[in-house]
C-alpha positions in Angstrom: -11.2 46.9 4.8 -11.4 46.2 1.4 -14.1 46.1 -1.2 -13.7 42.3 -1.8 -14.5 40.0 1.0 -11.3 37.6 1.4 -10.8 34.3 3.7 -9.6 34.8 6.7 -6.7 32.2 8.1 -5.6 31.9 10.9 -2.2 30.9 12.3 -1.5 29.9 16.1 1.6 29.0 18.0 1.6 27.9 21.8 4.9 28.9 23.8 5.5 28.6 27.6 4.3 32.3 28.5 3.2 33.7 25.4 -0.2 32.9 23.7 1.0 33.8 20.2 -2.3 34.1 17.6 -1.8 36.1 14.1 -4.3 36.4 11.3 -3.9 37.4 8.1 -6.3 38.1 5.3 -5.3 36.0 2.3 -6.8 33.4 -0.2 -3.8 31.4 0.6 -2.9 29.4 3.0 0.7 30.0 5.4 3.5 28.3 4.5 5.2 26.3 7.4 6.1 28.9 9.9 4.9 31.7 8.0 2.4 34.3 6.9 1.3 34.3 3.2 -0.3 38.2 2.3 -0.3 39.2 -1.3 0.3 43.1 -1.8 -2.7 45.3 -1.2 -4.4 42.7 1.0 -4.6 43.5 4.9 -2.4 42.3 6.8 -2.9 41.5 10.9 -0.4 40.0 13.2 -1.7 39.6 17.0 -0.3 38.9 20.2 -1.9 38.1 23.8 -0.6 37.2 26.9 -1.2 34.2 28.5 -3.4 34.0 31.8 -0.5 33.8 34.7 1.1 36.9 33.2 -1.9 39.3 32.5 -1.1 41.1 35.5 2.1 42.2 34.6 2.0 45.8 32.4 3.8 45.6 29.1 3.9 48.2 26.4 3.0 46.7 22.8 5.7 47.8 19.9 6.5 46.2 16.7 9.6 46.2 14.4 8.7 45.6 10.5 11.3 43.9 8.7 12.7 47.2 7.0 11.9 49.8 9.0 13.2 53.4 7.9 13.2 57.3 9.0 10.0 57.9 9.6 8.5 54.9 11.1 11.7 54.8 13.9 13.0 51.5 14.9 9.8 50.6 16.5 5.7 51.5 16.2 4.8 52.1 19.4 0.8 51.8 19.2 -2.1 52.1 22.8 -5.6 50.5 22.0 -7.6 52.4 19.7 -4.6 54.1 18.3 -4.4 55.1 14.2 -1.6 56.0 12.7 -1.4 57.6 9.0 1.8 58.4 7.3 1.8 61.0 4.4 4.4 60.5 2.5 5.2 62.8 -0.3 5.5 60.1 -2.9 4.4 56.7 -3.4 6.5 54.1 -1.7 5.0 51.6 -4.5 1.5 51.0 -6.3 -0.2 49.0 -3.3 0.8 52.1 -0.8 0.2 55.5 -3.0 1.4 59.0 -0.8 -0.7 59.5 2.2 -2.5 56.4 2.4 -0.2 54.4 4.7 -2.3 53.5 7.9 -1.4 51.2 11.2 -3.4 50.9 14.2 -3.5 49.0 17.4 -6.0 45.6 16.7 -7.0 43.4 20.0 -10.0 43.4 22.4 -7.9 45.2 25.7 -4.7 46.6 25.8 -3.9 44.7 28.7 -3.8 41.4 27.1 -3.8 42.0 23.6 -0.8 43.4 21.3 -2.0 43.4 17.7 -1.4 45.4 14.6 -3.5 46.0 11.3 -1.6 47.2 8.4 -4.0 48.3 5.9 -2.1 47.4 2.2 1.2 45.2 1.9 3.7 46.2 0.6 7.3 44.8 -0.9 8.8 45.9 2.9 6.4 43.8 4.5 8.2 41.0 3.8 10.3 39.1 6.1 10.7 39.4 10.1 8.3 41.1 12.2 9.4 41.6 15.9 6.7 41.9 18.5 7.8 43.3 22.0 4.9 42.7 24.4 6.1 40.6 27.7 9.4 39.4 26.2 9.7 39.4 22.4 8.4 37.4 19.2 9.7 37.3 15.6 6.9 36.1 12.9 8.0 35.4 9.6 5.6 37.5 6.9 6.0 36.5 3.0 4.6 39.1 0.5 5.0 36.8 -3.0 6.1 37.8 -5.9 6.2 36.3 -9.1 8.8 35.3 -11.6 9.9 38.6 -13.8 11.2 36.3 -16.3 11.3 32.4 -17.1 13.1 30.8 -19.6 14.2 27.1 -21.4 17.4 26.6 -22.7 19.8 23.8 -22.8 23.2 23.8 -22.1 25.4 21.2 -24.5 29.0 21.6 -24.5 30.9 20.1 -27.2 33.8 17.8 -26.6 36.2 20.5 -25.4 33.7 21.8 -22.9 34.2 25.1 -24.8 31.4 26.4 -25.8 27.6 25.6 -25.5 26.2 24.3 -28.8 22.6 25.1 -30.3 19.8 22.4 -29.5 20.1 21.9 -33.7 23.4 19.8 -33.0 22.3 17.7 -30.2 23.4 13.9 -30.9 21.5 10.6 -29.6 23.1 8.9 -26.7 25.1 12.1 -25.5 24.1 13.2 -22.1 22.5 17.4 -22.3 21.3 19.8 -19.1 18.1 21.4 -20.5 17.4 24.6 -17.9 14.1 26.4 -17.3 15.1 29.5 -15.5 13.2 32.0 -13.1 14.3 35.1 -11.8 13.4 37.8 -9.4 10.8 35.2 -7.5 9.7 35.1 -4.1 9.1 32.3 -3.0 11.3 30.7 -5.3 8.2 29.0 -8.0 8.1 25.1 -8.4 8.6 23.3 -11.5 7.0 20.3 -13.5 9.0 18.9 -16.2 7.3 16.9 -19.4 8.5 14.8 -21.9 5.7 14.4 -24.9 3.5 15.3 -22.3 4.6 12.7 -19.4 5.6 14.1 -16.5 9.3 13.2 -15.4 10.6 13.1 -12.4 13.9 12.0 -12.2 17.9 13.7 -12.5 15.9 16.7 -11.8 18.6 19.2 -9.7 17.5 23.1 -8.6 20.1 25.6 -8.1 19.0 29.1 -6.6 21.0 32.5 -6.4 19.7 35.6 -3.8 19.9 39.0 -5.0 21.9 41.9 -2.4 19.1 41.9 -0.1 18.2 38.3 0.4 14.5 38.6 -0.7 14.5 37.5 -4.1 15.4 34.6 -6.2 17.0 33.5 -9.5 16.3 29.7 -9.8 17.7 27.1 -12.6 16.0 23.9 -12.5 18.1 21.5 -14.1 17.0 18.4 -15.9 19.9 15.9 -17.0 19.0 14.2 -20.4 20.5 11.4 -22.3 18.5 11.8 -25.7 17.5 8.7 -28.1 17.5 9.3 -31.6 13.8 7.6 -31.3 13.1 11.5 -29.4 13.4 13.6 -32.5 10.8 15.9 -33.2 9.2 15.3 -29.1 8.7 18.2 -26.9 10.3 18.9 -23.3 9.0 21.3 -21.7 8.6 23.0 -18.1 5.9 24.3 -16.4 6.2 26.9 -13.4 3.7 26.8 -10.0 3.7 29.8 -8.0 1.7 31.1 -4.6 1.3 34.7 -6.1 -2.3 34.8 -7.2 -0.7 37.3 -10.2 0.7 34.6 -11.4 -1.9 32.1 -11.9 -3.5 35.3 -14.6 -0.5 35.2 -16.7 -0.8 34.2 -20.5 0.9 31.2 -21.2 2.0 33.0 -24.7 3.4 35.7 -22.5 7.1 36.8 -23.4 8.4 37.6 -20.5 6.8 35.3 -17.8 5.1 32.5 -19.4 4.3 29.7 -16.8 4.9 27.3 -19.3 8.1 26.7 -21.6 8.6 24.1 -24.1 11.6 23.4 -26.6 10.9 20.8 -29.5 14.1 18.1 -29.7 15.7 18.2 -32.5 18.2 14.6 -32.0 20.7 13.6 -34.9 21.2 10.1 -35.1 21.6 6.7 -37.1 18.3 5.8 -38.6 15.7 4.5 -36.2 15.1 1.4 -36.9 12.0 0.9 -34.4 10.2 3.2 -36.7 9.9 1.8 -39.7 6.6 0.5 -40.8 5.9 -1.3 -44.0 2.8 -1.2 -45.8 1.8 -3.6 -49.1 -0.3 -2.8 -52.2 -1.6 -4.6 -55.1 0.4 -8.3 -54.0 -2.1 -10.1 -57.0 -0.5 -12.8 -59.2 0.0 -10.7 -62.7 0.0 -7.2 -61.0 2.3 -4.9 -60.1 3.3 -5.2 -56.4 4.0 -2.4 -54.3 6.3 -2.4 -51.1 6.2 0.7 -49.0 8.6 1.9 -45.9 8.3 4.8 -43.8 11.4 5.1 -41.9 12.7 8.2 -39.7 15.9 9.8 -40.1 17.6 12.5 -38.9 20.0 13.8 -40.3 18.3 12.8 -43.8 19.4 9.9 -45.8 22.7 10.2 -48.0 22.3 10.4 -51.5 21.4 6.6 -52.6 21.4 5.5 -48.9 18.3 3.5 -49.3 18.5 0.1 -50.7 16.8 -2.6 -50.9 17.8 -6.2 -50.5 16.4 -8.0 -53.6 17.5 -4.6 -55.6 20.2 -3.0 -56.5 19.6 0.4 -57.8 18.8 3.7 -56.2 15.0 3.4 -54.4 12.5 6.6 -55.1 12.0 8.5 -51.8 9.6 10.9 -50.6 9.8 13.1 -47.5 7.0 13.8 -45.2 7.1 16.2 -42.2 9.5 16.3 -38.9 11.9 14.1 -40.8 10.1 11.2 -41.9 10.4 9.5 -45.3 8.8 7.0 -47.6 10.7 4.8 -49.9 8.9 2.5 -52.5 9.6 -1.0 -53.9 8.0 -1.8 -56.8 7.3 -5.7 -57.7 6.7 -6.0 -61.8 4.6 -8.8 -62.7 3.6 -10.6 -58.8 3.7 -14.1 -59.0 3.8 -17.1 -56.4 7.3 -17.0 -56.3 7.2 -13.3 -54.6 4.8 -14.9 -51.9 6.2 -14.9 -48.3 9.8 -14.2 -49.7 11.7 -11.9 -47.3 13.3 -8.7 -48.3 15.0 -6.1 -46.0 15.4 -2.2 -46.5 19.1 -0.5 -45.7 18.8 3.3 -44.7 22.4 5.2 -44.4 22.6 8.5 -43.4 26.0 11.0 -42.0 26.1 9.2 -38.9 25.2 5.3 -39.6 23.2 3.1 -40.5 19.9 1.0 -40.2 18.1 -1.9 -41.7 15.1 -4.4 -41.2 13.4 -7.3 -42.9 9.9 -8.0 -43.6 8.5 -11.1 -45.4 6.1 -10.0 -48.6 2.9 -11.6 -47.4 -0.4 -11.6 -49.4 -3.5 -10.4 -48.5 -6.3 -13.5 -48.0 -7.7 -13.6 -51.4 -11.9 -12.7 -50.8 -14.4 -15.4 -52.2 -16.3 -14.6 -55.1 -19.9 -14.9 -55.7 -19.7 -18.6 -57.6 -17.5 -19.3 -55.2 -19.9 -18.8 -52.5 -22.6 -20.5 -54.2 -21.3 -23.5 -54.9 -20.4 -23.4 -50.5 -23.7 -22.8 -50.0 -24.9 -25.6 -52.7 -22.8 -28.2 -51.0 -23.4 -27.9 -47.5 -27.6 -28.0 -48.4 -26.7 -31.0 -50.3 -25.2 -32.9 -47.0 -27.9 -31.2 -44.8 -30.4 -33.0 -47.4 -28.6 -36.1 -47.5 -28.2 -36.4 -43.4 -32.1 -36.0 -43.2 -32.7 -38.3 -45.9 -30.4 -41.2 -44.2 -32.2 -40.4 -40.8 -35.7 -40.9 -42.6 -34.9 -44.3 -43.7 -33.0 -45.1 -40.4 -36.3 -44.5 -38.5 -38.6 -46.0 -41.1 -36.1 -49.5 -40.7 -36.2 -49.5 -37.3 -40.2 -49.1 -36.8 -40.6 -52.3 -39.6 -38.2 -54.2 -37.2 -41.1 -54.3 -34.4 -44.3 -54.5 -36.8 -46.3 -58.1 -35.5 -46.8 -61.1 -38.1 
């Protein structure tokens, strides 16, 4: 066996006159109606008669899926038999030259038709036949893992001529974005994110065989209608795969990553839902300050931001993944600037956007004589309550006092 101890499953199916029961040892469990086995792990597959047909004598063969020259169309193997093929070169890195070993597995040939392969291999894969009273087929999957993923999108221009970059997507028209795995088997699963939520809708999955029917080029497609409030987010897919191999790749790796992400880049009319205003300095005799930061992509035109109660060009600033700030300076507050509304107009290539806000002054904190005198006036009617009920009392005892 080998050096590390694996889990033994254990797979049975009940038929009219066979008693079929096949084991394999895997850390993973069968997939409906199959056999799981990563390469280099020992593989078993066992048959036994059933009690009303023991009698009857039966010769135990089986047929791997892709047999070839050497091992004949069948391996004949008796109880206790070992068979070791030397081949003169290594079929692949799991079965090196000369190390390719069956033998018979049960506990009496009568009943029992089992066979132990010691390392699986690529050729492993697929349809075992068992002929032992009658014959079985069991269904054997040696996983591989993706050779390559990938995440693109696909977004044809109006002529459905060409496929554009992910630079020139626009808000509101509908994109395929496609993560991509090839040379699988099984074919992987996939998760798709949105700004780290999962989605799980207009998902679609498209798969392609290669000559021989084993392996698998997938394209899980996600259909995408993009708001202009999803610039700068991140879509991404993530891959899930039986082979244990896979679970040890790098997510950084080139080739294989499990994990793709693309960061949206969406051209649209400014986002109105994004702008936030902040106020500064709103004192009577200072100078008041109005700021917006507004998103925008593709940036504002050149004197594309305006404000309502003025008429020249507004100072902006940009910050990072296409935000700006734009300022609004108030000279000389006064009361007449309190609670007036003013509104912002942002223009860029491809519209336009505006909002209001009224200019509202921050509560004005009490001083310290202000506090005082507070505190002065409510001891004065704290005095002048106690005083009243003093005199109150002192009345009402005189009003009972004998002659």
């Amino acid at each position: 066996m080998m050096g590390v101890k694996h889990y033994l499953r254990r797979l049975e199916y009940f038929i009219p006159l066979v008693f079929l029961h096949i084991e394999i040892y895997s850390t993973f469990t069968q997939a409906r109606d199959s056999l799981i086995v990563e390469p280099g792990e020992v593989l078993r597959l066992f048959v036994s008669k059933s009690v009303n047909d023991q009698e009857e004598e039966s010769d135990c063969s089986w047929v791997p899926p892709e047999y070839n020259e050497v091992l004949g169309e069948k391996l004949d193997i008796d109880q206790g038999s070992l068979v070791e093929h030397n081949y003169p070169e290594a079929i692949d890195p799991f079965r090196p030259a000369g190390t390719w070993k069956y033998k018979w597995y049960g506990s009496d040939a009568t009943t029992d038709c089992g066979i132990e392969i010691n390392a699986a291999v690529e050729s492993d894969h697929g349809s075992w036949i068992c002929y032992f009273q009658g014959s079985l087929n069991i269904n054997v999957i040696v996983p591989f893992p993706p050779k390559t993923t990938e995440l693109k999108n696909d977004y044809p221009d109006e002529d459905d001529q060409e496929i554009m970059s992910l630079n020139t997507i626009e808000h509101n028209i509908p994109i395929n974005i496609s993560c991509i795995s090839t040379n699988a088997r099984p074919p992987p699963e996939v998760t798709w994110t949105l700004c780290g939520e999962e989605v799980r809708d207009n998902n679609l999955l498209f798969t392609m065989h290669d000559e021989s029917n084993t392996f698998t080029t997938s394209i899980f497609i996600m259909s995408y209608r993009p708001k202009a409030s999803d610039d700068g987010l991140r879509i991404g897919c993530s891959f899930q795969h039986i082979s244990k191999v896979y679970s040890q790749i790098e997510e950084n790796d080139a080739l294989n990553s499990p994990s793709r992400y693309l960061t949206l880049s969406i051209k649209g009319p400014p986002d109105t839902d994004t702008f936030r205003f902040e106020f500064e300095k709103l004192e009577i005799g200072e100078v008041g300050i109005v700021k917006c930061v507004f998103h925008s992509n593709p940036p504002p035109r050149k004197g594309g931001v305006t404000w309502k109660v003025h008429d020249s060009d507004i100072p902006i600033e940009a910050l990072d993944n296409n935000d700006y700030i734009a300022i609004l300076t108030i000279q000389n507050f006064d009361h007449k600037d309190i609670n007036k509304e003013i509104a912002i107009n942002v223009n860029n290539d491809l519209g336009s956007g505006s909002k209001q806000v009224r200019v509202s002054k921050p509560d004005v904190a009490l001083g310290g004589g202000a506090i005082a005198g507070i505190t002065i006036a409510v001891i004065m009617i704290i005095l002048l309550g106690l005083l009243g009920l003093y005199f109150y009392k002192k009345k009402r005892s005189g009003s009972y006092t004998s002659s």
